[in-house]
C-alpha positions, 0 to 999 in steps of 0.5 A: 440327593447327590452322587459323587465318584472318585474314580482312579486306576485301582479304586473307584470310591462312590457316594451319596450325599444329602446337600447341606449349607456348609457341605456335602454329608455323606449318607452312603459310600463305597469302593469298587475295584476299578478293574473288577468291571467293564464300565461304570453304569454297571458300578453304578446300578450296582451301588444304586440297589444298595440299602439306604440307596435304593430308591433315593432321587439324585439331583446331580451327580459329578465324578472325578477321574484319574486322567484328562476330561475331553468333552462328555469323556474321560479316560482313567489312567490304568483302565480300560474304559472310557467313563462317558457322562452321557452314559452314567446320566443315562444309568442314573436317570439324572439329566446332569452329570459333570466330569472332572478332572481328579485333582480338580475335584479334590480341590472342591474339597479344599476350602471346606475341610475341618482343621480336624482334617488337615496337618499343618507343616508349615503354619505360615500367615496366609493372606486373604483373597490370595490363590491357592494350590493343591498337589498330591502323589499316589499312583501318579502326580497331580497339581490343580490351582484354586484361583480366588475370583470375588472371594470365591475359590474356583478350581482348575485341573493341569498336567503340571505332574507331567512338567520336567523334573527339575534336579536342584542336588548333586543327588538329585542330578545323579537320579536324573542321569539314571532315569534319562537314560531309562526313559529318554525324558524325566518328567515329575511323576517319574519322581514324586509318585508311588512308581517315583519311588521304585525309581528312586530306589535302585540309585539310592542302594549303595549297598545291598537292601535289608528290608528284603524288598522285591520291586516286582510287588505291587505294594513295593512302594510302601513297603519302602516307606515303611522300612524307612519309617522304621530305619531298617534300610539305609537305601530306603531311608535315602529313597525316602529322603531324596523323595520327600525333598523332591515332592517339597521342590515341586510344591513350592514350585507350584505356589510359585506358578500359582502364587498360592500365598493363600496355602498350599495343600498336599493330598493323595495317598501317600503323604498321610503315610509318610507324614512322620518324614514330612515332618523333619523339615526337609519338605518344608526345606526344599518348599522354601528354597526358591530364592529370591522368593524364599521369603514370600514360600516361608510365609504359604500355610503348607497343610497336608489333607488327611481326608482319604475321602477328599475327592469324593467330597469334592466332587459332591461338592461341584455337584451340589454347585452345579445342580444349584446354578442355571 
């Protein structure tokens, strides 16, 4: 058996996997609130004496984190404690536990993922044996590359959501005036993010909000989502316009630093929740607008994952990986 972990700033999802050819099957899965414990040996003892858990051998485990790995270590964005790969090896009585980075192991998901499991914005002519990519906002920013080596995609974790924020409209200009002067410096997930679009808001209202959004909920940003979606706002249907247009740029910015011509991927929580305003063309639009390389992003897939479990698929799957290789 195998144990995977998804472990983010407020929800920590862990399963267990029974290997299969094609892919991981989950037998078992459960959230936890991150916050809602000190460590995560105790997550693990707790979900260990589960039924249809108790009592089942694990071969390899691999989580992956919310934040930089270092070494055996990482820390999550947003909680405060170290998740150190020794220690759950220790709680699990596994000799090998791996740890990655969050996007790194969504990306070990992507090239298993059903078509079920993917929306296809962009169907484009991907070419074989070519590089691909993944980006995903949720909480944060995050971006990973899939270089193809022999026919074989092999994920690597970046920091690319921390690069500058790179303004392209008049709009976008005026945004990134406003939060130079909040914040000193403007990186990506200051604008394609959960928090991005609490940012992007107080801009965007020319004229006193009509959805009655307080900023200080913590589900503020999807409740600007959600007023857009439905056209009660016209500050929050710009808020959501300036935001899908940003997180368009910076994915056809990524296919460019990877040339991902074999597709590009968008993950995290919130594109499956907004899929209706990818799908007006604007992301696809500022995907595109790279000139003189508009030709090659018009011809990148561009699918959006609908698996909310794709990280802890992935993560089974470096597991089931790791185990099988010396």
């Amino acid at each position: 058996m195998l144990l995977a972990g998804d472990i983010g700033g407020t929800k920590t999802l862990i399963g267990l996997f029974d290997r299969q050819p094609s892919r991981p099957r989950p037998l078992a899965v459960r959230a936890f609130g991150s916050l809602d414990y000190h460590d995560l040996p105790p997550m693990l003892d707790e979900f260990m004496r589960d039924d249809g858990v108790k009592g089942q051998r694990i071969e390899a485990a691999c989580f992956g984190v919310a934040g930089p790995v270092i070494g055996a270590a990482a820390k999550p964005t947003n909680v405060p404690w170290t998740v150190d790969a020794h220690a759950a090896a220790a709680a699990l009585r596994v000799s090998r536990v791996s740890l990655l980075n969050d996007l790194e192991a969504m990306a070990y998901s992507v090239p298993v993922l059903q078509e079920s499991e993917v929306h296809v914005l962009q169907p484009g002519e991907p070419e074989p044996g070519r590089n691909m990519a993944l980006i995903a906002a949720g909480t944060g920013l995050g971006e990973a590359l899939l270089h193809n080596v022999g026919g074989r995609f092999i994920p690597s974790a970046s920091e690319g959501g921390h690069a500058d924020f790179a303004a392209r409209t008049e709009r976008e200009i005026t945004l990134l005036r406003a939060l130079t002067a909040r914040y000193g410096r403007v990186d990506v997930e200051r604008v394609v993010s959960g928090h991005g679009l609490l940012n992007i808001y107080p801009v965007a209202h020319r004229q006193p909000c009509t959805a009655g959004i307080d900023l200080d909920e913590p589900d503020a940003p999807a409740m600007i989502s959600a007023a857009a979606l439905a056209h009660r706002c016209a500050g929050c249907v710009e808020t959501l316009e300036l935001f899908v247009e940003a997180y368009g740029a910076e994915a056809g910015n990524l296919a460019l630093r990877g040339v991902a011509t074999g597709g590009v991927f968008v993950g995290g929580g919130i594109a499956p929740k907004i899929l209706p305003a990818l799908l007006t063309g604007a992301f696809v639009t500022a995907f595109r607008a790279k000139p003189p390389l508009d030709g090659m992003l018009s011809r990148i897939p561009v699918k959006v994952i609908l698996n909310a479990e794709a990280g802890l698929l992935g993560a089974a799957v470096f597991a089931a990986r790791a185990h099988a290789e010396p």
